[in-house]
Every structure is written in structure tokens, then in C-alpha cells.
TORVEXMI-496909 format. One record per residue (C-alpha): residue in three letters; residue number from 1; x negated, z negated, y. Coordinates in steps of 0.02 Angstrom, whole numbers, plus 50000, padded with zeros to 5 digits. Example, Ala and Ser with C-alpha at 12.3 -4.5 7.8 and 13.67 -1.06 7.14 Angstrom:
+-----+-----+-------+-------+-------+
|  aa |   i |    xx |    zz |    yy |
+-----+-----+-------+-------+-------+
| ALA |   1 | 49385 | 49610 | 49775 |
| SER |   2 | 49316 | 49643 | 49947 |
+-----+-----+-------+-------+-------+
//
This chain:
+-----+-----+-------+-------+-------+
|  aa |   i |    xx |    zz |    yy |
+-----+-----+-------+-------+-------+
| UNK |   1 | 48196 | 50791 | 51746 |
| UNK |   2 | 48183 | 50602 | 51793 |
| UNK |   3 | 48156 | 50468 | 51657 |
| UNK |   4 | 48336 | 50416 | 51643 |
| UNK |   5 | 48383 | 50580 | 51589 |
| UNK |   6 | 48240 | 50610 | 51490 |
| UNK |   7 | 48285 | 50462 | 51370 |
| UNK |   8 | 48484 | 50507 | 51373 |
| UNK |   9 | 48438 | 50679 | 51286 |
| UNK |  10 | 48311 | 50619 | 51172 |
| UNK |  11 | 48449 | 50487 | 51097 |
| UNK |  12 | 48505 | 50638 | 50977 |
| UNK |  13 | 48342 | 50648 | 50872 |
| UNK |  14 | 48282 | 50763 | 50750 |
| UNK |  15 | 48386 | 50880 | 50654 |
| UNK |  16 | 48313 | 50953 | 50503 |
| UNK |  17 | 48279 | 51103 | 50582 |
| UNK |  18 | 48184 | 51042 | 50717 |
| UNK |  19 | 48111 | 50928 | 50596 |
| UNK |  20 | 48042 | 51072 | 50473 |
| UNK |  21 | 47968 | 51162 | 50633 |
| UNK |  22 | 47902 | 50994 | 50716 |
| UNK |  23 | 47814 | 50961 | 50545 |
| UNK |  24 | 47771 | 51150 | 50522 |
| UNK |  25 | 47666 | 51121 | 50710 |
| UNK |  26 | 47585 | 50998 | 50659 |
| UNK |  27 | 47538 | 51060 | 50476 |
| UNK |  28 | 47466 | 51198 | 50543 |
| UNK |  29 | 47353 | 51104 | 50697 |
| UNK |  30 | 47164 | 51105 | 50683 |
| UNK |  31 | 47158 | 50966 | 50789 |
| UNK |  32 | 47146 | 50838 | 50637 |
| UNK |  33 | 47017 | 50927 | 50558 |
| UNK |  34 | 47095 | 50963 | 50406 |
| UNK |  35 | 47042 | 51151 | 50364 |
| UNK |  36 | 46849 | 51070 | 50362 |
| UNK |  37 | 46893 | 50904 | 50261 |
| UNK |  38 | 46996 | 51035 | 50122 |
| UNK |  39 | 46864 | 51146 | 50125 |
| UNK |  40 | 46709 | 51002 | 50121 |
| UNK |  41 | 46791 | 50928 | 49965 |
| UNK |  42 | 46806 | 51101 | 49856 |
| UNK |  43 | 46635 | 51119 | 49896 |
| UNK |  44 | 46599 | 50957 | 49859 |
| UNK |  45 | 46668 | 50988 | 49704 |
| UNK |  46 | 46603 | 51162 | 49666 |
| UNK |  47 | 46426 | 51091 | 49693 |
| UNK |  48 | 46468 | 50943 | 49548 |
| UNK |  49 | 46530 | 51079 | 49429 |
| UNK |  50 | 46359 | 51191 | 49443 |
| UNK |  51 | 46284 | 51024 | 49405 |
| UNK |  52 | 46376 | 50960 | 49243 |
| UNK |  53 | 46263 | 51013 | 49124 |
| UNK |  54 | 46117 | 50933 | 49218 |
| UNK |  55 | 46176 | 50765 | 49278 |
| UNK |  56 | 46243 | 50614 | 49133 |
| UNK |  57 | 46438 | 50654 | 49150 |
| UNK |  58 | 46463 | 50454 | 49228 |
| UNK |  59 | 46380 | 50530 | 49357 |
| UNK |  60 | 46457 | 50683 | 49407 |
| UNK |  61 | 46623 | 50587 | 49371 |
| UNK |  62 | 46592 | 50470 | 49504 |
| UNK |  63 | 46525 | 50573 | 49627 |
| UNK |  64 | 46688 | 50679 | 49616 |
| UNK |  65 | 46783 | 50523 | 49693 |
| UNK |  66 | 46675 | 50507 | 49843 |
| UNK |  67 | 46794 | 50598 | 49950 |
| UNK |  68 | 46912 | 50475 | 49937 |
| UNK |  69 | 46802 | 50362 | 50011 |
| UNK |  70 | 46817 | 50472 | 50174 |
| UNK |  71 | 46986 | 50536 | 50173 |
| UNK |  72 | 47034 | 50363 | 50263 |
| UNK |  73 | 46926 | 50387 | 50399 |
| UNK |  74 | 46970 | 50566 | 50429 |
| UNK |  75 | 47156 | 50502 | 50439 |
| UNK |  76 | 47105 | 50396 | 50566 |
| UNK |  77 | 47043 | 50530 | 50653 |
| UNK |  78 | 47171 | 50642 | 50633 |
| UNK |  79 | 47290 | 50502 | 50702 |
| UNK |  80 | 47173 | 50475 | 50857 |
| UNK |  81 | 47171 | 50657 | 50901 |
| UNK |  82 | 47365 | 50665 | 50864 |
| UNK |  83 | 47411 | 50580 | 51040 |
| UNK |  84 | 47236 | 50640 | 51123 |
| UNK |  85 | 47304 | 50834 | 51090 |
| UNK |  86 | 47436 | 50813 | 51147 |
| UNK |  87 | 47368 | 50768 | 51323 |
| UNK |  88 | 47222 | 50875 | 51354 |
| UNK |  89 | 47325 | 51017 | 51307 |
| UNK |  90 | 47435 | 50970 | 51434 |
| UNK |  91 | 47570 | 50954 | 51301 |
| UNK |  92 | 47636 | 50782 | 51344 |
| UNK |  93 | 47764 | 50828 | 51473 |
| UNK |  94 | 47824 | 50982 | 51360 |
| UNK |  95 | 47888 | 50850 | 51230 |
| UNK |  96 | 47981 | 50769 | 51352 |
| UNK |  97 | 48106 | 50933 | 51369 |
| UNK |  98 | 48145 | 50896 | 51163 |
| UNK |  99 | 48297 | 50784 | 51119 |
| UNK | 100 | 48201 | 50676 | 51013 |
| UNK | 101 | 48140 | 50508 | 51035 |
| UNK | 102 | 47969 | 50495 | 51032 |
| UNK | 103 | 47950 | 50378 | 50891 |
| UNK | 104 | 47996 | 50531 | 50792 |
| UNK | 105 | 47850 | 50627 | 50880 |
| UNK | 106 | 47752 | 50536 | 50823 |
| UNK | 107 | 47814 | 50494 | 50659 |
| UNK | 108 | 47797 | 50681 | 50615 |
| UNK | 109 | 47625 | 50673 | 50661 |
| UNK | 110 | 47605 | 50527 | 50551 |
| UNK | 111 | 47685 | 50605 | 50412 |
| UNK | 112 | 47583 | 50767 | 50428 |
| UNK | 113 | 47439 | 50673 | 50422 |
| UNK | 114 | 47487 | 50578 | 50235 |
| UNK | 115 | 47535 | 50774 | 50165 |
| UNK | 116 | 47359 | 50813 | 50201 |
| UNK | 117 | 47276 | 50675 | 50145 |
| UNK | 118 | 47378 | 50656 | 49981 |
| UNK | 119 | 47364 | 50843 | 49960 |
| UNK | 120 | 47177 | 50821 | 49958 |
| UNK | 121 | 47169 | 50657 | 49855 |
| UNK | 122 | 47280 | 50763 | 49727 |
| UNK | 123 | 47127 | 50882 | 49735 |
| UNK | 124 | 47008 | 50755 | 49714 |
| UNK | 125 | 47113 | 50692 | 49544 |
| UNK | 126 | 47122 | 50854 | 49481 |
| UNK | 127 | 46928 | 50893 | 49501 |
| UNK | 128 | 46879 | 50707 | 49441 |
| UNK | 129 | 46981 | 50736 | 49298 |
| UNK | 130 | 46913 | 50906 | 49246 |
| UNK | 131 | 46734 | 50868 | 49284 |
| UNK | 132 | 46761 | 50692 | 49205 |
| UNK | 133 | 46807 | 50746 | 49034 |
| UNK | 134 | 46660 | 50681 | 48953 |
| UNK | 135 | 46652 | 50509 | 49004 |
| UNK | 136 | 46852 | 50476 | 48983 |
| UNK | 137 | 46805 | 50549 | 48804 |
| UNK | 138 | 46677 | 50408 | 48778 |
| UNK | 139 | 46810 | 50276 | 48875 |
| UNK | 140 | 46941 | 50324 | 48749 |
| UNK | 141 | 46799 | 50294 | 48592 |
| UNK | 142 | 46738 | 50135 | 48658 |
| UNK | 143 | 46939 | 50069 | 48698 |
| UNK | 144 | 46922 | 50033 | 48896 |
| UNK | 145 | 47018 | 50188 | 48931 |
| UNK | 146 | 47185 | 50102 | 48943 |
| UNK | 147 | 47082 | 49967 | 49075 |
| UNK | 148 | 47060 | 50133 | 49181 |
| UNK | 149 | 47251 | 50188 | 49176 |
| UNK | 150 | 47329 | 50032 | 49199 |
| UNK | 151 | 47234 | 50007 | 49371 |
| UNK | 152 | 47234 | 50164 | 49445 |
| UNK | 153 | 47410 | 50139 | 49484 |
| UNK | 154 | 47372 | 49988 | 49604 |
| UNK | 155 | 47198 | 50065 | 49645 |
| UNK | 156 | 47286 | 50219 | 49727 |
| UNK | 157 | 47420 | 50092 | 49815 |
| UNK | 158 | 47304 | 50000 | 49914 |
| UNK | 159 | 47188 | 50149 | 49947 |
| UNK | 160 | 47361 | 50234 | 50022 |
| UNK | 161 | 47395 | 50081 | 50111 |
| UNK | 162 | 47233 | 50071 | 50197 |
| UNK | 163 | 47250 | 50252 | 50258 |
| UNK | 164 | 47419 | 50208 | 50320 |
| UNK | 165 | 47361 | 50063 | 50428 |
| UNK | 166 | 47213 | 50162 | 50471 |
| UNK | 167 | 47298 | 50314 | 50548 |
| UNK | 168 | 47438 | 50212 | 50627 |
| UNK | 169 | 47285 | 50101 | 50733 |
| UNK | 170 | 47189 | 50247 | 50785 |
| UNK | 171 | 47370 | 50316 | 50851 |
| UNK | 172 | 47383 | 50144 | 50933 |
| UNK | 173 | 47193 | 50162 | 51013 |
| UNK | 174 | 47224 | 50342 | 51082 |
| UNK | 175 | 47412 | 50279 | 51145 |
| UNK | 176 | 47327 | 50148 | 51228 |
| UNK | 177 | 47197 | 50240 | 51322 |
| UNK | 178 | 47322 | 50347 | 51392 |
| UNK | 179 | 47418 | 50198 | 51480 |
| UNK | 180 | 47219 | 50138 | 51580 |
| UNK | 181 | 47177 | 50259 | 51709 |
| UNK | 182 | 46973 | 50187 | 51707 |
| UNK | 183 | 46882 | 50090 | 51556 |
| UNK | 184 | 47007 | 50177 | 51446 |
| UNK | 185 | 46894 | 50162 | 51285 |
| UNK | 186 | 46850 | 49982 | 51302 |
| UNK | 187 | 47041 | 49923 | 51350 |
| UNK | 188 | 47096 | 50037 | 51175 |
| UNK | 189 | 46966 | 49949 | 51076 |
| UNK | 190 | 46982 | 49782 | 51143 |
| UNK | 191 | 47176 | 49800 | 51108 |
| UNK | 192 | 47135 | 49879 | 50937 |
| UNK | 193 | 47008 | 49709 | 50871 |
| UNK | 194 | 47165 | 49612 | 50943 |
| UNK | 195 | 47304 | 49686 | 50853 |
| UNK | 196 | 47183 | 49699 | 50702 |
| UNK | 197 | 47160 | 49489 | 50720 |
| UNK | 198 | 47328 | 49472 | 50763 |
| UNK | 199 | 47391 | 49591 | 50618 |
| UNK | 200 | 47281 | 49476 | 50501 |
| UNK | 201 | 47367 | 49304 | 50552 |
| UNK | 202 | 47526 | 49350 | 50552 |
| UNK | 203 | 47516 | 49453 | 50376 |
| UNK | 204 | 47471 | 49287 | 50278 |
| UNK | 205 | 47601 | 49184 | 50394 |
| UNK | 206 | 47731 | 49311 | 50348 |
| UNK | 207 | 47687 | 49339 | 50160 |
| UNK | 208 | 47754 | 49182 | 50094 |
| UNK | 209 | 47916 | 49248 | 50142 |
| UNK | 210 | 47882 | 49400 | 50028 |
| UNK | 211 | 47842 | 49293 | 49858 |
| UNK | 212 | 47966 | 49368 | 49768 |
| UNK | 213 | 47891 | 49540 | 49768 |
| UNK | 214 | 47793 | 49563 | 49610 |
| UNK | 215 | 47596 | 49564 | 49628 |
| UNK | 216 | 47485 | 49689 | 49597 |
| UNK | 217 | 47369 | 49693 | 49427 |
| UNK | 218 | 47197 | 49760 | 49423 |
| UNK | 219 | 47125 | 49759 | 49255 |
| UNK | 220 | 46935 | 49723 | 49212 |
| UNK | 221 | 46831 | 49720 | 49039 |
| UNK | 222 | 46684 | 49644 | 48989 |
| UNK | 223 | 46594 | 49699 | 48822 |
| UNK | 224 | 46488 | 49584 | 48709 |
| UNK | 225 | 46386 | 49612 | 48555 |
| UNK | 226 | 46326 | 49794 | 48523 |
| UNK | 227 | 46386 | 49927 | 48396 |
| UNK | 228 | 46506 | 49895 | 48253 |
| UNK | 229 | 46515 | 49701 | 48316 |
| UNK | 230 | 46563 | 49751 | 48514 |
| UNK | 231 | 46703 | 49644 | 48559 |
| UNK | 232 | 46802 | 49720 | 48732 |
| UNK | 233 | 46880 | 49567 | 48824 |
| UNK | 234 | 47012 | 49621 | 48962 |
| UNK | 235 | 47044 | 49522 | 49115 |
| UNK | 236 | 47204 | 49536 | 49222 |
| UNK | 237 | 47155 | 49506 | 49418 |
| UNK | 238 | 47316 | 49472 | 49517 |
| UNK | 239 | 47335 | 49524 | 49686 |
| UNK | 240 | 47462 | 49477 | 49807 |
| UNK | 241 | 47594 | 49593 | 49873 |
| UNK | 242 | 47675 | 49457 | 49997 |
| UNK | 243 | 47516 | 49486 | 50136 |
| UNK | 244 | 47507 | 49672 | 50093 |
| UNK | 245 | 47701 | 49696 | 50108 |
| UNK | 246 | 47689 | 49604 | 50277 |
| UNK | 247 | 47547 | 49704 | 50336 |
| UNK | 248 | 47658 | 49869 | 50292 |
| UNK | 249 | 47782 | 49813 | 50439 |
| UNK | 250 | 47672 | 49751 | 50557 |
| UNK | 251 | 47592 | 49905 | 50540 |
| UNK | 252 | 47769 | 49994 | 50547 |
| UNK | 253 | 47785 | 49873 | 50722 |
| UNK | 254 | 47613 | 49929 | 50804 |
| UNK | 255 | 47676 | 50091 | 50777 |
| UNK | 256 | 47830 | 50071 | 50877 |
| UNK | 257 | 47742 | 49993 | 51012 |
| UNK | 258 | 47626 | 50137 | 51018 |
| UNK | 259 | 47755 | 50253 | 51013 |
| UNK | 260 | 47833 | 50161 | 51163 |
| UNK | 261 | 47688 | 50152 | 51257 |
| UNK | 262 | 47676 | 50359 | 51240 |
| UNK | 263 | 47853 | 50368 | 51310 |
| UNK | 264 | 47792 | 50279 | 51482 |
| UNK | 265 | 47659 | 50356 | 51494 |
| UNK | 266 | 47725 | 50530 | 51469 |
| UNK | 267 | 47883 | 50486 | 51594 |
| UNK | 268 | 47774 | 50453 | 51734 |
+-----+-----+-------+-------+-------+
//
């Protein structure tokens, strides 16, 4: 099948059936890790429940959130070993026979990826919220519980947003090692830094344009005095959606070039 005719069928796209079994593949990959980053965090969390009764409950509460800290970085993984897969398994040319644009590949890949990685953050909640139960009790006595809800709405926006931009560069990387025959590696991460700089620039160029959008709160407390004469004072720290909104489709754009780049390279 030459090129031409490669890109004629793939104008039809995804159904929903292929859609449910493309996104049914890649659910059930190992090549993202996601059996050992699922079964790491239970642990994880296992390990803080045996120690609840031994460590001050601030403690354990806390250290039930660390796996959000690497969730990000195992998406970015994940999306690095989406594309790489693909090719050592000599699966490349086999996607080529599908009527679907490659965009959609990979988007299914991408979206595979966020199911995981919210699936575990929802673990994560659930856990911090059981094995937190003592300090939200003292939170909700001392009147800073309400500081904790109000942010975690924005808190869990930009920590989506960074695994979103995370995933969709490592795609880019791994897409653009495929294109160098020799020096692969340095040519993906040289490209990488530059759409990274490049991402940066244009994100607070294009933000002003996105003024309207309402920003995001964050909400901090200090306390003052001690027992019955503690006074809470609440702050309200304003971020701005504008660059973060402009990021989101710049990162939606570095996708499509990867996604194009994948296409050549897989039609040669």
C-alpha cells in the first residue's frame, strides 16, 4: 500500500467500535507500566495504614499524597513508550492498514494514559482521605478546613494539566527520535528544551488574548495568637488562567505535529 492510499483510507476515522477496542489495546498494554505504578501505590498505602497508630496522623496524611507527586512522571513515561512500542514491536506499519488518522492513534494512547493516571489519583484521594481522618478532624476544629476544600479544586487542575503537557512532550520526544536515523536521543531532546522554550514564550504572548477566562484561586491561612485568642486570617492567591489556557493548545499543537511526524515516518 503506497502513502497516497494509505492517507485516503485513514480519512474515515474512528468509529466507536474501533474506538472501544483501540482504547481496550491500549488499557490493557504493560508497556506504560501501569500494573506496577497501581500496585506500588496500594502498597504504598497499605504500608501507611499498618503505621497509623504509630506515626502523628499529619504525617501519615501527607505521605499518602506522595504518589501524586510521581504519577506525572510515570505519564510521561507511559507517553514515551506509547510511540517507542509501537516500533520495536514492529507495530508501526500494522497501523497503517487501519482507516484512522493517526492523530487518533495517538490520541487513544493519550487518553489511555489520563484513565490510568486519574484512576490512580482517585486511589490516592480515597486512601488520603481514609487514612487522613484525624487531621481533617483537627482542620475542621481549628476552622482552616474550608482553606483545604476551596483549593483542592485548582490544586488538582494544574496537577492534571502538568500531566497533560507532560505525556504529550514525551510523545513528542519518542516521535521525534523515530524521524533521526543516528543521534536520535540528542536531536529528541534538543527538540524537546526547544519546544519547551518556545511553548513558554508563546504561552504568555498568547494569554493576554485569554483575559477573559476567570483565574484560578488558591487559598492560604495564617494563624496568630494561641488558644481561645487564635485569630485565622485567609488569603486569596490569584493565578492566571490566560498563560495556562494558552499552554493547553500549544500543547494540543505539539501534539499534532507529533502525530504528523509519526505518519511520515511510518509511510516510509
Amino acid at each position: 500500500m503506497n502513502a497516497a492510499t494509505a492517507q485516503a483510507r485513514r480519512r474515515t476515522g474512528l468509529t466507536s467500535r474501533r474506538f472501544r477496542l483501540l482504547l481496550r489495546k491500549e488499557l490493557m498494554g504493560l508497556e506504560g507500566l501501569f500494573p506496577l505504578l497501581l500496585g506500588a501505590t496500594v502498597l504504598w498505602e497499605l504500608f501507611l495504614l499498618s503505621r497509623a497508630q504509630i506515626w502523628r496522623p499529619e504525617a501519615v496524611a501527607l505521605a499518602s499524597l506522595l504518589p501524586l507527586v510521581v504519577i506525572p512522571f510515570w505519564a510521561a513515561w507511559a507517553g514515551f513508550q506509547s510511540v517507542r512500542a509501537e516500533w520495536n514491536g514492529d507495530h508501526a506499519q500494522l497501523l497503517l492498514t487501519l482507516p484512522v488518522p493517526y492523530w487518533q492513534i495517538q490520541g487513544v494512547k493519550l487518553l489511555a494514559i489520563w484513565l490510568q493516571a486519574g484512576f490512580t489519583a482517585l486511589v490516592v484521594g480515597a486512601a488520603a482521605l481514609l487514612l487522613g481522618r484525624g487531621l481533617i478532624r483537627d482542620l475542621q476544629l481549628s476552622g482552616l478546613w474550608d482553606v483545604v476544600v476551596t483549593s483542592v479544586p485548582t490544586a488538582a487542575a494544574l496537577w492534571w494539566l502538568f500531566i497533560v503537557h507532560l505525556s504529550i512532550a514525551a510523545q513528542f520526544a519518542s516521535a521525534v527520535w523515530r524521524m533521526v536515523p543516528r543521534f536520535g536521543g540528542l536531536v529528541a531532546l534538543w527538540a524537546t528544551v526547544m519546544a519547551a522554550w518556545l511553548g513558554d514564550r508563546l504561552s504568555r504572548l498568547l494569554g493576554h488574548l485569554f483575559q477573559w477566562v476567570p483565574d484560578l484561586r488558591l487559598m492560604d491561612a495564617s494563624m496568630s495568637g494561641a488558644g481561645v485568642q487564635t485569630v485565622v486570617t485567609r488569603h486569596v492567591i490569584f493565578i492566571d488562567s490566560g498563560p495556562l489556557l494558552a499552554s493547553l493548545l500549544l500543547g494540543l499543537g505539539l501534539f499534532w505535529v507529533g502525530a504528523i511526524l509519526l505518519e511520515r515516518a511510518a509511510d516510509v
